[in-house]
C-alpha positions in Angstrom: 14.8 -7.6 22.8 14.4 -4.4 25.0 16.1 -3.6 27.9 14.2 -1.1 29.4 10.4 -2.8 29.3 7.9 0.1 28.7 5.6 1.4 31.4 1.9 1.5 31.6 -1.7 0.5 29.8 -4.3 1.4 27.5 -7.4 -0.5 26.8 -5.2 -3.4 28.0 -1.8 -2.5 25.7 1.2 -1.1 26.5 1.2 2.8 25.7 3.7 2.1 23.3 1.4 0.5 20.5 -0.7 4.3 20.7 2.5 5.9 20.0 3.6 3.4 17.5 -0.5 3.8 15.7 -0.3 7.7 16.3 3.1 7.7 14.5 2.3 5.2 11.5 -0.9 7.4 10.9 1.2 11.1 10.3 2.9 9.1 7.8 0.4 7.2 5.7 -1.2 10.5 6.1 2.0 12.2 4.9 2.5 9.3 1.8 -1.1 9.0 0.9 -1.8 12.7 0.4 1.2 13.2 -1.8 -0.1 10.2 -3.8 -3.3 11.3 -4.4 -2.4 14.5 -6.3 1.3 13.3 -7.7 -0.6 12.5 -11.0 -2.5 15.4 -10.8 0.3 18.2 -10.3 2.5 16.3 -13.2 -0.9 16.9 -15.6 -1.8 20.2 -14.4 -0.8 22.6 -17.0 2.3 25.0 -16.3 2.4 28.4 -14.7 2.8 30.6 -17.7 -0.4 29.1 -19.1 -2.3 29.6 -15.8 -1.8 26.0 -13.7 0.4 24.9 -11.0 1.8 21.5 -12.4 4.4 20.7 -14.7 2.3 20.0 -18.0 3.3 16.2 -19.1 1.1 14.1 -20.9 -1.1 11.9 -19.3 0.9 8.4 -20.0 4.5 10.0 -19.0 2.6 11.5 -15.5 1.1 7.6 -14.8 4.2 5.5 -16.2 6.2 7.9 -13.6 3.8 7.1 -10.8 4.2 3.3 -11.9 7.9 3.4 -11.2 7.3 5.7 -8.1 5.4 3.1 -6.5 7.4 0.2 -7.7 10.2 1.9 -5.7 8.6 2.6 -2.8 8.6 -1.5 -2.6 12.0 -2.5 -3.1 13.5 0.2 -0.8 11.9 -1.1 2.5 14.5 -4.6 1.9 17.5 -1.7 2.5 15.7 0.0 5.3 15.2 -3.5 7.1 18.8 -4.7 6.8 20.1 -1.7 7.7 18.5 -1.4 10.7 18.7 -5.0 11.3 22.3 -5.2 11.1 23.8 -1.4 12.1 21.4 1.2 13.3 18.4 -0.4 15.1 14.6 0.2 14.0 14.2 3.8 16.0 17.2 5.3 14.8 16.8 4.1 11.0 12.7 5.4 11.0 13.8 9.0 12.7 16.8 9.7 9.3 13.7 7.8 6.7 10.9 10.3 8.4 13.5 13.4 8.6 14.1 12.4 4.9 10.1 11.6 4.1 9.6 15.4 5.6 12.8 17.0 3.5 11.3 15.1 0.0 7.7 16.8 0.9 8.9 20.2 1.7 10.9 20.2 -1.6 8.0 18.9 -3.5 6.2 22.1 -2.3 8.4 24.6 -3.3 7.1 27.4 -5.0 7.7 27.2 -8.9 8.2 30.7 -8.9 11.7 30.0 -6.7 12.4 27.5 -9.2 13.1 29.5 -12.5 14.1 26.4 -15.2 14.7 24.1 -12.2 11.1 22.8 -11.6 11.6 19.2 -13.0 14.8 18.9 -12.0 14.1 19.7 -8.1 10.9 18.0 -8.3 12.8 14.6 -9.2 14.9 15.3 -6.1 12.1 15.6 -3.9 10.8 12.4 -5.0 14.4 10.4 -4.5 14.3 11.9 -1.4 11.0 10.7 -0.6 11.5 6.7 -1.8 14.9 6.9 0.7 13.2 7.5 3.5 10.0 5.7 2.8 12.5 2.9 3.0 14.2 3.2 6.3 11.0 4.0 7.5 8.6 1.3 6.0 9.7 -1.8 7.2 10.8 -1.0 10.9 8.1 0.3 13.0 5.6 -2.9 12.7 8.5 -4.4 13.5 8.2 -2.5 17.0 5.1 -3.3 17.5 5.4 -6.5 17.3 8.7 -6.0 20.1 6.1 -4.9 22.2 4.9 -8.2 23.9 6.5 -11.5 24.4 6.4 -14.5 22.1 2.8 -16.0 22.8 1.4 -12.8 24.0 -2.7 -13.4 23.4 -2.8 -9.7 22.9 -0.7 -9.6 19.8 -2.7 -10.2 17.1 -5.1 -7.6 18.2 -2.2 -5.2 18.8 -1.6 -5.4 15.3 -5.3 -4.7 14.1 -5.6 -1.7 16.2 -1.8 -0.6 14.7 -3.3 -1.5 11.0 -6.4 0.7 11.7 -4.2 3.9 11.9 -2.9 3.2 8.8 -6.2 3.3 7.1 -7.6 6.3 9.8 -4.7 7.9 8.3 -5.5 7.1 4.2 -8.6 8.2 4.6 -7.9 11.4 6.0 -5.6 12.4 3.2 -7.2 12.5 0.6 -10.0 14.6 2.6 -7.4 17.1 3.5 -5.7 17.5 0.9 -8.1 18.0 -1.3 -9.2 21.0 0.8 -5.8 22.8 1.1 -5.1 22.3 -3.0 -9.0 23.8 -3.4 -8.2 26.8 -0.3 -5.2 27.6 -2.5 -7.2 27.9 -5.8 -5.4 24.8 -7.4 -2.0 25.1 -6.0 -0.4 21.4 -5.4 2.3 23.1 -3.8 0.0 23.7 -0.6 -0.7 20.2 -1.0 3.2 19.1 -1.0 3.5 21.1 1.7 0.3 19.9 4.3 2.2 16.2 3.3 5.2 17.7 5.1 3.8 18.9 8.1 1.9 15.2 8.5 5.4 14.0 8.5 6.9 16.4 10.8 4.2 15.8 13.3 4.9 11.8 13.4 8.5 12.9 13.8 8.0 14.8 16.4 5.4 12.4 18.4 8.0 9.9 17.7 11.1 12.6 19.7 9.0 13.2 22.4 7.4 9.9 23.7 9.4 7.1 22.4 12.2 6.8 24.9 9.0 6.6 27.8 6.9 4.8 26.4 9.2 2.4 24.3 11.9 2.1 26.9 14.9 0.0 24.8 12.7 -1.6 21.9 14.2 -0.6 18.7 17.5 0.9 19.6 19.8 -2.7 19.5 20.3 -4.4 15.3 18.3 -7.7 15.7 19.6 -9.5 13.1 23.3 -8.9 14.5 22.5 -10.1 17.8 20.5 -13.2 16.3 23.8 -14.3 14.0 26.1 -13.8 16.7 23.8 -15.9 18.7 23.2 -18.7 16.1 27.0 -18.8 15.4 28.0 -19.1 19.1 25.5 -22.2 19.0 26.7 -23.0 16.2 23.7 -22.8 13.8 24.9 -21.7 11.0 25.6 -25.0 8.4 24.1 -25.0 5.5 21.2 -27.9 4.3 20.1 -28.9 1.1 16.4 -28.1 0.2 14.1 -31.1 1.3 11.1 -31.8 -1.6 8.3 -30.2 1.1 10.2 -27.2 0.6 10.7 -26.9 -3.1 7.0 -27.6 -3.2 6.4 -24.8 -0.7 8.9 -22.5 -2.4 7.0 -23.7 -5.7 3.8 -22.5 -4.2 5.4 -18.8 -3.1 6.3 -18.3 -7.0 2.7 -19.7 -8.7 1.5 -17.0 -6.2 3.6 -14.1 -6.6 3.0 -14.1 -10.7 -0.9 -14.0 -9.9 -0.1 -11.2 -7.3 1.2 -9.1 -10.1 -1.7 -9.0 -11.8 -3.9 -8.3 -8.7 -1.7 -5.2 -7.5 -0.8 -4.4 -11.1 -4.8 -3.6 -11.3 -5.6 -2.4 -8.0 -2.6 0.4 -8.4 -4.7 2.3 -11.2 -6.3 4.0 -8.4 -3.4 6.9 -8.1 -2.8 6.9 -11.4 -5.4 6.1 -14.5 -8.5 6.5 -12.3 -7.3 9.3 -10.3 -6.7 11.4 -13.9 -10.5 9.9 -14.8 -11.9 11.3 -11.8 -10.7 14.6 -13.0 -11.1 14.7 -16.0 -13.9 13.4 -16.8 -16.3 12.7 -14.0 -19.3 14.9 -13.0 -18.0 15.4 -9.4 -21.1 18.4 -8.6 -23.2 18.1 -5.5 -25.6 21.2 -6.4 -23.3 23.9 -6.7 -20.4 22.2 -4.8 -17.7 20.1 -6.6 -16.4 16.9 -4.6 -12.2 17.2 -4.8 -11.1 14.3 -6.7 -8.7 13.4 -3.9 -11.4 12.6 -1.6 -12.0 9.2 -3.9 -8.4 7.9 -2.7 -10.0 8.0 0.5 -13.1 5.2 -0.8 -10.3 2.3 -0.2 -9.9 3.0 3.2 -13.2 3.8 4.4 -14.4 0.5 2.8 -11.5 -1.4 4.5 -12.3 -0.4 8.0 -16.2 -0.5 7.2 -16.3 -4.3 5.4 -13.1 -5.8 6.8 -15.7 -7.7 9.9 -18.3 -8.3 7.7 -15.8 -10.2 5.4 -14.4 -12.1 8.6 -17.8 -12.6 9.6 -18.8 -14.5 6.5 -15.5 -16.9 6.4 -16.3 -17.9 9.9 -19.7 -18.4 9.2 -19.2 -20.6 6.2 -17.4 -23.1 8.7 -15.4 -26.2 7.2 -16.8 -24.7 3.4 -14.4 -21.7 3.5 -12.3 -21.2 0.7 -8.6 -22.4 0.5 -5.9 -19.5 0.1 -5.9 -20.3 -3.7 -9.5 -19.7 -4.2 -10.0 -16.5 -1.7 -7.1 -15.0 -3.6 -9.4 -16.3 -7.4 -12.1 -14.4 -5.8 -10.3 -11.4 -5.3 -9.0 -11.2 -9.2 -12.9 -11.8 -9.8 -13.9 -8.8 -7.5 -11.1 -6.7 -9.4 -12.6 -7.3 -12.6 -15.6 -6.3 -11.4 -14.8 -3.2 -10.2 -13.4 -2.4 -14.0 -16.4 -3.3 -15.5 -17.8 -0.1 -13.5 -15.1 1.8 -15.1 -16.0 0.6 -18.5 -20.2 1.6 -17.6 -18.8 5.1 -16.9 -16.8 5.1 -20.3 -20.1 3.8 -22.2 -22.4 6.6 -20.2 -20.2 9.2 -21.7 -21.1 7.4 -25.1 -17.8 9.2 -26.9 -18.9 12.9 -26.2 -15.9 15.2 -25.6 -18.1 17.0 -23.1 -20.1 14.8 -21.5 -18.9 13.8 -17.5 -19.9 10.1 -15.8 -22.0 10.0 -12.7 -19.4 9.5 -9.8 -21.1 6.2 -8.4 -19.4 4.3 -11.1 -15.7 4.9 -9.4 -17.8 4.7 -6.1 -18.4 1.3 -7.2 -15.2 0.5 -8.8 -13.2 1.3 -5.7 -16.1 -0.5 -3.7 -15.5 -4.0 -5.2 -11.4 -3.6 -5.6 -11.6 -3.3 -1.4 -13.8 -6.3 -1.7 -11.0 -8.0 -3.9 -8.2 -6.9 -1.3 -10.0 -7.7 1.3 -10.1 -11.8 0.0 -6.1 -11.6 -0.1 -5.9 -11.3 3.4 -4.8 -15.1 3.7 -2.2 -14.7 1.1 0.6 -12.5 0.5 3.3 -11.5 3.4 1.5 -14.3 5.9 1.6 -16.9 3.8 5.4 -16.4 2.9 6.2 -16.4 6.5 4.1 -20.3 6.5 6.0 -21.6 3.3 9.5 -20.4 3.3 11.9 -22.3 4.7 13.3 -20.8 7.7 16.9 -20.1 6.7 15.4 -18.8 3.0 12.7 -16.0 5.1 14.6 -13.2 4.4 15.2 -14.2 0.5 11.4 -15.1 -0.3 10.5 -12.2 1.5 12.7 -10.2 -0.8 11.0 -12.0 -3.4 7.8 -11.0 -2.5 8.9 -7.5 -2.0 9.8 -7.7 -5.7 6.5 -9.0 -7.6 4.7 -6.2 -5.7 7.6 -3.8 -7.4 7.2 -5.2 -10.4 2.6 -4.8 -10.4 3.4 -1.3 -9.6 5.6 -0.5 -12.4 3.8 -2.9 -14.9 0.4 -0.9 -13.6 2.1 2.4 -14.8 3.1 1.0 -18.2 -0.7 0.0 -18.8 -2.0 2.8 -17.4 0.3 4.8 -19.5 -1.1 3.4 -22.5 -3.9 5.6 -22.4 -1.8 7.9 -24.8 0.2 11.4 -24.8 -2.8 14.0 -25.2 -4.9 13.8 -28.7 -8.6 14.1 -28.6 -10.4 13.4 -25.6 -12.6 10.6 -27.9 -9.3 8.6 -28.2 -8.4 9.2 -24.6 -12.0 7.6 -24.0 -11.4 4.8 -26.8 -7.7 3.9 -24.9 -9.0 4.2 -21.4 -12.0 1.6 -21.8 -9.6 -0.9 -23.5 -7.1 -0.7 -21.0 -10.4 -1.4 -18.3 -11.5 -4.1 -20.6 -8.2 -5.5 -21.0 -7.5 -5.8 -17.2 -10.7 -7.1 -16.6 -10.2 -10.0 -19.3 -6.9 -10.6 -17.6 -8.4 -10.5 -14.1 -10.7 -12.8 -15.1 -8.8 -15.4 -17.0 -6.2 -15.4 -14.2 -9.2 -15.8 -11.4 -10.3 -19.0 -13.6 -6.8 -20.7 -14.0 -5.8 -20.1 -10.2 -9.1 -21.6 -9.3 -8.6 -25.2 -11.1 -4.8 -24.9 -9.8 -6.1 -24.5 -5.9 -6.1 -28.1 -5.1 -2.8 -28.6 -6.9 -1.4 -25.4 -5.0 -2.8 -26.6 -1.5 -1.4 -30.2 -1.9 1.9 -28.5 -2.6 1.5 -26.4 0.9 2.0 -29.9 2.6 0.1 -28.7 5.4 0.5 -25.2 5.7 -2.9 -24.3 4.2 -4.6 -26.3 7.3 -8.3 -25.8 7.8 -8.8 -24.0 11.5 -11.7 -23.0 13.5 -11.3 -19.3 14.7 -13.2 -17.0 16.1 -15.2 -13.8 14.9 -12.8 -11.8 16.7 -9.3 -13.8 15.0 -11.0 -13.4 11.7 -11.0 -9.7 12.0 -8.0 -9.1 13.1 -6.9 -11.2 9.8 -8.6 -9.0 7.5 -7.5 -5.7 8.8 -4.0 -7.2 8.3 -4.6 -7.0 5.1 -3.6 -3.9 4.8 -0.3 -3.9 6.1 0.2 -6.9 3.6 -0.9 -4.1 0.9 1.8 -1.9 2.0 4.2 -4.5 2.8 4.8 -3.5 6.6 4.0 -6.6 8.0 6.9 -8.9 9.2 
């Protein structure tokens, strides 16, 4: 695709993938920290009554976040055809970042310049924010995958090393900004605004290097090229669905309605457990209290830590490893799990308004919903790109796109559910059944996808094909589990 090939190696890459990582990480940075305390600022009482948030109940705050983060799904299918078809990846992730940086700053402005306009300039911030995140999301794997030729044996590990910023940068924002909101006695403003900078600083990395260490990759529509190039050999009639194919397309659907219940789960880390960790968790280490930001940072840490050991143990188990079907069971197991540490911290508190749960029950909660994620890797993007047909990638994709919309926002409607402020006894009451009730659901749904597997794999016709690989291939396909999680791979 590029004209201009890219000069020069690191550790046996092109230079490019280090700018492409270094870029990737300012932003999840950027996204991740405002993330972390979006719940918390829409909780946090208002100025006149001493806080620096905007006072809304607890289920309005998470039902927002729901929809936030089902947006911040669907958007990337916009940001990918327009760049595919008008403005080329670079240009289309330099507007979403400028935009990304512009929806941060105006997060963080003060309330005090806002007098009667808070809510209303907050919601612009956020539009402003799910814009960009789409022009920006979906394009720069894209140019890291640009960066070597088909077959290139360095691919695959270009991508893990690209997928490790993303989580470097996750776990680094939570850290941070948990520090700046603290140094600024409480103020998510300060927070809003150390987002901004993160995204002004992958902006600016991006400006300075790309054109060097890039050369052309990202500037020319790919999609336009590849239709006028299909049309001109004449590759453009239209076939009729063959039965392997309505059996594969059957097999993307099954799978996409269990996914929704996965990420629908999983996603009550921003949200329900983030306002938990708050509110009522004993976060003291002697006479120093641990932010609640820095538990958003658990799911990356675990990622990067268990990731090989998880690899290790599939290629271990040889010819006995688990189908797709059954790895993804597992990981609906592991998420109930994780919920049934949520419910021990509920039952510790025993219904006391001021009691506060150890913090290793969330330590263990997030611990075994990375374990769960981490048994998806098989699934999700990678295994659309196996069963869609090839003229129908784009539209199964889009699919895809759409169940992980729809967990988000369903996860904000159950999370919400946890009530509009009362007594902290029926806040306790609500918030164990909604753990109980996902980790029922979990469960039930691990069960029936595990006596549907051998139905599910017959259906694959082939595409769920045993293969030996090494310790080193089984990595790299557990990082990418991430990038799956954040839809970015394509």
């Amino acid at each position: 695709m590029s004209v201009t090939k890219p000069q020069g190696t690191i550790m046996g890459h092109p230079k490019g993938l280090f700018l492409l990582f270094t870029t990737e990480l300012w932003e999840r940075f950027s996204y991740y920290a405002m993330r972390a305390i979006l719940v918390l600022y829409l909780v946090d009482k208002v100025k006149s009554e001493g806080g620096h948030g905007l006072g809304w109940t607890q289920a309005d705050a998470i039902s927002l976040y729901g929809t936030f983060t089902g947006l911040v799904y669907l958007t990337p299918l916009i940001g990918g055809w327009i760049a595919d078809n008008f403005l080329g990846q670079r240009k289309t992730i330099m507007i979403g970042g400028a935009l990304m940086a512009l929806g941060q700053f105006t997060l963080a402005l003060p309330h005090a310049w806002l007098p009667g306009m808070e809510t209303e300039v907050f919601y612009l911030g956020l539009f402003t924010l799910i814009i960009g995140n789409g022009l920006f999301k979906p394009n720069i794997s894209t140019m890291v995958g640009d960066l070597y030729e088909e077959g290139d044996h360095r691919r695959d590990g270009a991508f893990t090393i690209f997928y490790m910023g993303i989580n470097v940068g996750a776990f680094l924002s939570g850290i941070v900004v948990g520090l700046v909101v603290a140094a600024f006695d409480g103020n998510y403003q300060a927070g809003f605004f150390a987002a901004g900078v993160g995204m002004v600083l992958s902006l600016i990395i991006q400006m300075v290097f790309a054109q060097k260490l890039l050369g052309n990759i990202g500037t020319v529509p790919a999609a336009k090229l590849e239709r006028e190039r299909n049309a001109a050999k004449g590759q453009v009639r239209k076939e009729p669905l063959t039965k392997i194919e309505r059996d594969r397309i059957k097999v993307i659907m099954v799978m996409g309605l269990f996914t929704i219940v996965f990420w629908a789960g999983f996603e009550q880390a921003g949200g329900l457990m983030n306002l938990f960790t708050n509110d009522f968790t004993d976060r003291m280490i002697g006479s120093w209290e641990v932010p609640t930001t820095w538990f958003q940072s658990l799911n990356a840490m675990f990622i990067v830590i268990f990731a090989p050991v998880i690899a290790s143990i599939w290629v271990r188990m040889g010819k006995n490893e688990p189908n797709s079907p059954v790895k993804f069971a597992m990981g609906l197991f592991f998420l109930a799990v994780g919920f049934l540490f949520m419910m021990g911290a509920v039952v510790e508190m025993g219904g006391d308004a001021t009691a506060k749960s150890s913090m290793w029950w969330l330590v263990g909660a997030y611990f075994f919903h990375t374990i769960g994620e981490l048994c998806l890797s098989p699934i999700g993007l990678s295994m659309v790109t196996k069963l869609a047909p090839l003229r129908l990638a784009s539209l199964m994709m889009g699919a895809w796109f759409l169940f992980i919309a729809m967990a988000n926002k369903i996860g904000g409607v159950v999370g919400s559910l946890i009530g509009h402020g009362g007594a902290v006894e029926d806040q306790l009451a609500n918030a164990m059944s909604i753990f109980a009730g996902i980790a029922i659901t979990a469960v039930a749904s691990a069960i029936l996808l595990y006596f549907m597997a051998d139905k599910l794999v017959d259906w694959m016709h082939g595409a769920e094909v045993a293969h030996d690989h090494t310790l080193e291939e089984a990595v790299d396909e557990e990082i990418a589990v991430t990038a799956e999680h954040e839809a970015l791979k394509h």
